[in-house]
C-alpha positions in Angstrom: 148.2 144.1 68.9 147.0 143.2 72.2 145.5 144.9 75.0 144.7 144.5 78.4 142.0 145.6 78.9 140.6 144.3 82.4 140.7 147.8 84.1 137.8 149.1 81.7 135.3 146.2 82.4 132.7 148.7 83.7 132.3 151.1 80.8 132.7 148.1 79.2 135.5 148.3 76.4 136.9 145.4 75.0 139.7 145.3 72.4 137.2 144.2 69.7 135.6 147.7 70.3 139.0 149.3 70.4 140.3 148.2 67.0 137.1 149.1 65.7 137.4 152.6 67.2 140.7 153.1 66.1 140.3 151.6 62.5 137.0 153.6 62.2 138.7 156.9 63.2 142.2 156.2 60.8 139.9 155.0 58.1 136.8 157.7 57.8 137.1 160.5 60.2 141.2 160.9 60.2 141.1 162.2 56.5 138.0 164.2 56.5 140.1 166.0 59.8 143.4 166.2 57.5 140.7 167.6 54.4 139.8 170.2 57.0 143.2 171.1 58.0 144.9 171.4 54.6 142.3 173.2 53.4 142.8 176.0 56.0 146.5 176.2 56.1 147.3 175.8 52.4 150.4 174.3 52.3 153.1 174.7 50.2 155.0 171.5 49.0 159.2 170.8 49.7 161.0 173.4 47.7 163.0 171.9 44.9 166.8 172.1 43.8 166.0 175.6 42.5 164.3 177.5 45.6 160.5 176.8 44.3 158.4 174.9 45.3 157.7 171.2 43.8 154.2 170.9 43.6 151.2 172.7 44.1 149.9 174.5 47.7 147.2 171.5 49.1 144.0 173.2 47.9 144.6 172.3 44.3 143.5 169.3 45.1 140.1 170.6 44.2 140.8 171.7 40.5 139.0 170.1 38.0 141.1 167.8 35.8 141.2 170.3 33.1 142.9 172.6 35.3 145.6 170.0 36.9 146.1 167.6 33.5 149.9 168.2 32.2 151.6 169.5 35.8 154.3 167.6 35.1 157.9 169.2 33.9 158.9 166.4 31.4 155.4 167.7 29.1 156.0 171.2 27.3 155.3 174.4 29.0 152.8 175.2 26.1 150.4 172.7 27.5 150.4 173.3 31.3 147.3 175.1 32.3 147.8 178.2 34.9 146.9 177.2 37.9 145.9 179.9 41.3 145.2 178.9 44.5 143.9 182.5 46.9 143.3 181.1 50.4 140.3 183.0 51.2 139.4 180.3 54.1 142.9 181.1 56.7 141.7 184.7 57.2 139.0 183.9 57.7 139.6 181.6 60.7 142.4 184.1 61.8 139.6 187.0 62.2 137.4 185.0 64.3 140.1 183.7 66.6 141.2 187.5 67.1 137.0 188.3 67.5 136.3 185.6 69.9 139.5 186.3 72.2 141.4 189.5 71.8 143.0 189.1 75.1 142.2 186.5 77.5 139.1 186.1 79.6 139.0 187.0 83.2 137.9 184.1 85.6 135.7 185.9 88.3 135.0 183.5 90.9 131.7 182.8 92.5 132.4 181.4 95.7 130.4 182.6 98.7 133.3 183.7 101.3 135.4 186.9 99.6 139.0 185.3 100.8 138.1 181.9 98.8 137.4 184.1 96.0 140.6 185.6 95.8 142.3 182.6 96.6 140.7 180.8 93.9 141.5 183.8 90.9 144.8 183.4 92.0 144.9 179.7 92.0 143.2 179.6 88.4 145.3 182.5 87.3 148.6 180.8 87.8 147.8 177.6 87.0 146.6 178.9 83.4 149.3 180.8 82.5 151.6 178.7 82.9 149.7 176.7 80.4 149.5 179.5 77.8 147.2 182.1 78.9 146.1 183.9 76.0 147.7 181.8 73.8 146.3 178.8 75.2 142.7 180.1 74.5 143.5 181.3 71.3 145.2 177.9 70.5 142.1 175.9 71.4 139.7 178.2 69.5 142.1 178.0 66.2 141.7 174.1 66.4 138.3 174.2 67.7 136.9 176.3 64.5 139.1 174.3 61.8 138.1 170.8 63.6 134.4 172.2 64.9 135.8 170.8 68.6 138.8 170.6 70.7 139.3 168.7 73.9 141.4 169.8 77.1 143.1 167.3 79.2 144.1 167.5 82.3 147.1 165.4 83.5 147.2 165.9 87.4 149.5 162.3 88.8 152.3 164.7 89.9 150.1 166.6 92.7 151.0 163.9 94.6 154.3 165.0 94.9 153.3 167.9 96.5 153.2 166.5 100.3 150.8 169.0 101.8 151.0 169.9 105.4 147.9 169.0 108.1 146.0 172.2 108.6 145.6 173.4 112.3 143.1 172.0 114.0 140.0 174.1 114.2 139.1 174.9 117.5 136.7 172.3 119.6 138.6 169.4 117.8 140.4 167.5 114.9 137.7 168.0 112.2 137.6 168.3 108.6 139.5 171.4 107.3 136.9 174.3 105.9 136.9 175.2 103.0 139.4 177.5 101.3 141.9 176.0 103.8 145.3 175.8 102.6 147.3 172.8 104.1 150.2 173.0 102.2 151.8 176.3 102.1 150.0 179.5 104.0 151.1 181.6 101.1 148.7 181.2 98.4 150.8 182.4 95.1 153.7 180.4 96.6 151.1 177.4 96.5 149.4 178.8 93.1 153.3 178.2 91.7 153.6 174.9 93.0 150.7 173.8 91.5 151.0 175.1 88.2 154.3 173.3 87.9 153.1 170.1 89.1 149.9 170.3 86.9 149.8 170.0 82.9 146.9 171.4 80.8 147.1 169.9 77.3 145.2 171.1 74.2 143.8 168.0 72.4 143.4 168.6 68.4 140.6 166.1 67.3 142.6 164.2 64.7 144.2 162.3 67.3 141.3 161.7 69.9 138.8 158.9 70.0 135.8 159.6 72.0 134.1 156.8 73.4 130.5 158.0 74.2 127.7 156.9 76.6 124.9 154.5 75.3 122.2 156.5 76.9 123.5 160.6 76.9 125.4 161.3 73.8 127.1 164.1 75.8 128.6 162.1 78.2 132.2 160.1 77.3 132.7 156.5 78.9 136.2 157.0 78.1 139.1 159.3 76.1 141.6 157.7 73.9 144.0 159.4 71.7 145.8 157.4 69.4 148.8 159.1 67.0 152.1 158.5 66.0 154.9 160.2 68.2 158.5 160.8 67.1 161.5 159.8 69.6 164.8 160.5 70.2 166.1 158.1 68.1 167.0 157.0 64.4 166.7 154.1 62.2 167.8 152.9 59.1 165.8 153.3 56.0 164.8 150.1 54.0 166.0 148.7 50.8 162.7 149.9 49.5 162.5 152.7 50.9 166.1 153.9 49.7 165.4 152.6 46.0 162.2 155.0 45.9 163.8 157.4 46.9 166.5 157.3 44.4 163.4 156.5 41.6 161.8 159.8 42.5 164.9 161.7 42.8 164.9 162.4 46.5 168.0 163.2 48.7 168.6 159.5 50.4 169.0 159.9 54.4 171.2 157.5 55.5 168.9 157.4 59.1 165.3 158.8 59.7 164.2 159.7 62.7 162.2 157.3 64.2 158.4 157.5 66.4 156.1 155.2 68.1 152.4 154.4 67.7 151.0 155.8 71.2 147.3 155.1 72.1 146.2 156.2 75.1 142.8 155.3 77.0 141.9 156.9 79.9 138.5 156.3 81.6 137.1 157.9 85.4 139.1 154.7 86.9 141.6 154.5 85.0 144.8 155.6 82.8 146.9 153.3 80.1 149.4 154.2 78.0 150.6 151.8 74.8 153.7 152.1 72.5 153.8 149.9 70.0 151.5 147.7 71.7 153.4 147.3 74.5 152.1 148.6 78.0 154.1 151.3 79.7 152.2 153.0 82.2 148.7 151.2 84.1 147.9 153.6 86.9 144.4 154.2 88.7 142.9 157.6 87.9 142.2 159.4 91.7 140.5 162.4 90.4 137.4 159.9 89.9 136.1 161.6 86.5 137.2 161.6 83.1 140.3 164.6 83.2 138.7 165.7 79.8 136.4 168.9 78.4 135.2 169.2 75.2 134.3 171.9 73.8 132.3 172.7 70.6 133.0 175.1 68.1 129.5 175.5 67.7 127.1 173.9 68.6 125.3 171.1 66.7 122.4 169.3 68.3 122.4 165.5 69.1 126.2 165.1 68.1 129.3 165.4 70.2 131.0 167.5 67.7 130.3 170.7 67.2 130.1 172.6 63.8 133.3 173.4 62.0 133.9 177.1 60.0 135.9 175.4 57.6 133.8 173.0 56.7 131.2 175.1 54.1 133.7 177.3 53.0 135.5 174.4 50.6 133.5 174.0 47.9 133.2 177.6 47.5 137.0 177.8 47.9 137.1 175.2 44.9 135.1 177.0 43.0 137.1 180.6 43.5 140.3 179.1 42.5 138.9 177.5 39.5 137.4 180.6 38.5 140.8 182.6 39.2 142.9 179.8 37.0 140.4 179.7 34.4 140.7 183.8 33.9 144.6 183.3 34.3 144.2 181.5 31.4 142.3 183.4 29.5 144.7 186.9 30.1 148.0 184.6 29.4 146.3 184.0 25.8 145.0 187.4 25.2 147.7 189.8 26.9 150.3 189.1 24.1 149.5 190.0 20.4 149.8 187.8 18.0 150.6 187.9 14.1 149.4 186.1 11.3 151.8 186.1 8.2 150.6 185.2 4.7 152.5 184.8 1.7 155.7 186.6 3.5 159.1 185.0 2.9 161.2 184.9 6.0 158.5 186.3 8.3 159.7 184.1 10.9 163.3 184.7 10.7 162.7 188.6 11.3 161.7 190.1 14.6 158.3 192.5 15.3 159.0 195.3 16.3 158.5 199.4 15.5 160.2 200.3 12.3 160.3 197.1 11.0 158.9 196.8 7.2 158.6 193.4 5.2 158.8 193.3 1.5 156.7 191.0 -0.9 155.8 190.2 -4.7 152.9 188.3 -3.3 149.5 190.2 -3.7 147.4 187.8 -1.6 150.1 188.3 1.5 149.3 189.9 4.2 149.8 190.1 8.1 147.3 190.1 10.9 147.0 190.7 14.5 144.7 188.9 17.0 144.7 188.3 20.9 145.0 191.1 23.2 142.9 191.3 26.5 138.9 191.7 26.5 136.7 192.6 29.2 134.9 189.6 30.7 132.2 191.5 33.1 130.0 187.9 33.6 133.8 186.5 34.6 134.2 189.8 36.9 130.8 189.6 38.2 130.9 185.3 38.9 134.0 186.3 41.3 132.7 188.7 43.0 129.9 186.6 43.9 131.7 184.3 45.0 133.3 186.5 47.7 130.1 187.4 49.0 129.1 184.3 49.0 132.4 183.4 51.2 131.2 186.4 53.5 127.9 185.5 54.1 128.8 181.2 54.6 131.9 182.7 57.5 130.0 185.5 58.9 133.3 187.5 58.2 133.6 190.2 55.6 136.8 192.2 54.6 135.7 195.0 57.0 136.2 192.6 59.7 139.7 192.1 58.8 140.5 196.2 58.3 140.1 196.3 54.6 137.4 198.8 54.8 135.9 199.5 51.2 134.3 202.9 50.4 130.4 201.3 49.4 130.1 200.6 53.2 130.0 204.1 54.0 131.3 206.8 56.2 132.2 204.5 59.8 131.3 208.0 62.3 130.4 206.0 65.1 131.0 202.9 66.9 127.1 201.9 66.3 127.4 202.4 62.6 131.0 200.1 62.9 129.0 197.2 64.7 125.9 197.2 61.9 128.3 197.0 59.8 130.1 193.9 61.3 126.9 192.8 62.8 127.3 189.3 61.3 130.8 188.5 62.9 130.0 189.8 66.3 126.5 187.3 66.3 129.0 184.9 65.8 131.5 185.3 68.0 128.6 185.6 71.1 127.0 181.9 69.8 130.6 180.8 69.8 131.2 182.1 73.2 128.6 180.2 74.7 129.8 176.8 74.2 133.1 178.2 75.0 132.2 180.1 78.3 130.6 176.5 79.7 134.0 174.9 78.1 136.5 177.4 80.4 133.8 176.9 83.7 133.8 173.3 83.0 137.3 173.5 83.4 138.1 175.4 85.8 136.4 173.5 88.3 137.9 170.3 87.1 141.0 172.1 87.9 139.7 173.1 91.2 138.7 169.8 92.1 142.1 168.0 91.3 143.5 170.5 93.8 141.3 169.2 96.4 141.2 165.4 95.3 145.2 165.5 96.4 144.8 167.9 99.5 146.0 171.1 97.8 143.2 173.1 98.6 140.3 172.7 100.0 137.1 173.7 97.9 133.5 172.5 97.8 131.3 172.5 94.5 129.8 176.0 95.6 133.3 177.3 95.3 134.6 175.8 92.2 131.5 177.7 90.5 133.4 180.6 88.0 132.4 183.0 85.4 133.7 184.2 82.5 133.8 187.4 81.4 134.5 188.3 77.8 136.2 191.1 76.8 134.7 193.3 73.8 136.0 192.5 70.1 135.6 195.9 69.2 137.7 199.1 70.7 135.8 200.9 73.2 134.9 204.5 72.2 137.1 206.4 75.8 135.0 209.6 74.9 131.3 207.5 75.2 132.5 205.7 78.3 133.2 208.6 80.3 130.1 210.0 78.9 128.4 206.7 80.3 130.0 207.6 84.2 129.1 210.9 83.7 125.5 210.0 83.5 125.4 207.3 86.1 127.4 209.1 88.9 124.2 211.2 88.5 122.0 208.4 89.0 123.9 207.4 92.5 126.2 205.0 90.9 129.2 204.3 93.6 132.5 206.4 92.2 134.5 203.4 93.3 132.6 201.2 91.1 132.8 204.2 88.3 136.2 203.7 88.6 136.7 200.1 88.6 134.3 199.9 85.3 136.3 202.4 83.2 139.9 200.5 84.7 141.1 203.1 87.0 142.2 201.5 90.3 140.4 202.4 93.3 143.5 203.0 95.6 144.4 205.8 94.0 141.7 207.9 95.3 142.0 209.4 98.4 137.9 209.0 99.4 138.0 205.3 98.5 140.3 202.9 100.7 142.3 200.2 99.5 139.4 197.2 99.1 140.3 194.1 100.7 141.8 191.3 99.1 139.2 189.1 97.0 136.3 191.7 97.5 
């Protein structure tokens, strides 16, 4: 495959370095990715002719060989071990997603001038939901904690077909336009709409990203390439091989498959390619000037680009559950059925066990005795139990966390004693928030200065600035918040800001006027 690579001279990439990057990545970090991935979704394999499934869910690939020797139909049914797979790990990652973002952050901004402000929330407001909103966030931190990092891109070309308008000239001359100045349309969520349909906010999972990163500042990329295999709108015929393994293994035959293309894509701060099959389809210059990509870490791991994943130390722990949980489905398929031992009894075999039944004999040494039956294992009870806990304390998340409250926790009679108790999975869900609070400002002014880049609107770095402002994983407690107002109206507290804080708008009382827009 060949590459031209002249427009990357500066960082500098050469296609040495890139079939190094991309054999690297396929070779050694692709399947530890696809490890992490199966082992958080589980899934089941193709059903079969009869409605089950064929094989195995993907974690049984760590069983031990005792446990997985003899799967296969043709050997008898007497031989095949038990085998149960308990995803403790999805959960898991689906309780911290709903911790970290119960509903979507709110992007204050924290421009100086209160119409920019307004104008900018808007802006960012539009332009984000049409990418997802919530979902978008909740999207990214799903990947992120399975992957420990996930990358946004920005894709921004089409601003430029948005021809914006000259601004009026400010008065004294033809100068610069200020900022917040909107040249294109002097209705701002008319120009917030535009935008956001000319703009396209794409969440990166790592197993098909490359980063390139700086010599000197590990945090820094030189350049972005993703490289995956992408289905098109169009079919192919199967080999001969291909047709005569599937007849071999038994499979349906396709007479077509669908077919895809091998996409790599390197973008840099100059510059954008795009390769299928080797073959170059789009070379253009990048205006934006900067790399249109944030990454942000799960959490965060020092000297290293990618952050920490909450899959990751959960696996062999996983492993070692499910082998637990097979070996004692073992052992209560053995023992939960009685069994009978017949000496010296003719046709003892031919004649069913059941009440009533009575079995006649000359034989004085014959006899007939019972053995199996199920026995209490408490160091088998115990082993799995610890193992649970030790699954709580490696995730930070315990059952509580996920509503199954358990009566040894106590009597929950306050919202204090409902945090202790979750203490763990809220001091998680802050240090996650930290990386990705700088992730969602990071991006927001990256967004922000595209729109000015093209001449959407007008900002300067002082305005791009953002914050984000969380919103509590726990229910509030209405009865302790009004309590809270209570006690700081008598401290001199503003009733409008009263208001505002327990979500009551301010219009509607008659003291307070309507605020002005962005204040």
């Amino acid at each position: 495959m060949s590459y031209d690579l002249s427009p990357f001279r500066s960082i500098p990439l050469t296609e040495a370095l890139l079939d190094h990057l991309i054999a690297e990545h396929e070779a050694i970090r692709l399947p530890r990715l696809q490890r992490l991935w199966q082992y958080y979704r589980n899934a089941l394999a193709e059903p079969n002719a009869a409605g089950g499934s064929s094989g195995a869910p993907a974690q049984v690939v760590g069983l031990p060989t005792r446990l997985t020797r003899g799967r296969t139909p043709a050997l008898d049914d007497r031989i095949r071990r038990e085998t149960v797979i308990e995803n403790d790990i999805a959960w898991r990652i689906h309780t911290l997603v709903d911790f970290m973002i119960p509903e979507a952050p709110k992007i204050v901004s924290r421009a100086a001038d209160a119409k920019v402000r307004g104008e900018v929330e808007t802006l960012l407001e539009a332009i984000i939901s049409a990418a997802g909103g919530v979902a978008l966030w909740q999207d990214a931190a799903l990947l992120a904690s399975v992957f420990g990092g996930v990358e946004f891109l920005l894709q921004c070309d089409e601003l430029a077909a948005l021809r914006p308008r000259r601004a009026p000239a400010a008065a004294g001359g033809d100068g610069p336009s200020p900022p917040g100045a909107v040249p294109s349309s002097p209705s701002i969520p008319d120009l917030a709409a535009r935008a956001a349909s000319h703009l396209s906010l794409e969440t990166v999972e790592a197993p098909r990203a490359i980063p390139l990163l700086n010599r000197s500042d590990y945090r820094l990329l030189d350049a972005y390439i993703l490289h995956y295999r992408q289905p098109v709108n169009d079919v192919k015929r199967p080999g001969l091989f291909s047709r005569l393994s599937r007849g071999i293994i038994g499979g349906k035959a396709l007479s077509t498959q669908r077919d895809a293309v091998t996409v790599t894509e390197i973008r840099s701060a100059a510059h954008t390619q795009r390769y299928e099959d080797g073959r170059l389809v789009m070379d253009v210059a990048n205006r934006l000037g900067r790399l249109p990509a944030i990454h942000i870490q799960n959490l965060s791991q020092p000297f290293t680009f990618d952050g920490l994943s909450d899959v990751e130390p959960l696996i062999p722990l996983q492993d070692e559950l499910n082998t637990r949980l097979s070996d004692r489905a073992n052992r209560v398929t053995m023992q939960s059925f009685r069994m009978w031992l017949g000496k010296g009894i003719d046709g003892f075999t031919d004649r069913p066990i059941g009440p009533g039944q009575m079995w006649v004999t000359d034989n004085l040494d014959a006899s007939i005795e019972s053995f199996g039956g199920d026995a209490d294992s408490p160091s088998e009870r115990a082993h799995i139990e610890e193992l649970r806990e030790s699954l709580d304390k490696a995730s930070g998340v315990t059952p509580a966390a996920a509503g199954h409250i358990q009566a040894r926790i106590g009597n929950l009679t306050s919202e204090n004693a409902l945090r202790i108790s979750l203490m763990g999975t809220i001091a998680k869900t802050k240090r996650k928030r930290i990386t990705y609070g700088a992730g969602i400002q990071a991006l927001c002014a990256l967004i922000l200065e595209a729109l000015d880049v093209y001449g959407i609107y007008r900002t300067n770095r002082g305005d791009r600035a953002v914050e984000v402002v969380w919103a509590d994983p726990l229910p509030p407690d209405a009865s302790r918040r009004i309590d809270d107002a209570l006690a700081k109206a008598q401290l001199g507290v503003p009733l409008a800001t009263l208001r505002a804080e327990l979500g009551y708008p301010d219009t509607e009382h008659p003291s307070n006027p309507p605020a002005a827009a962005g204040a």
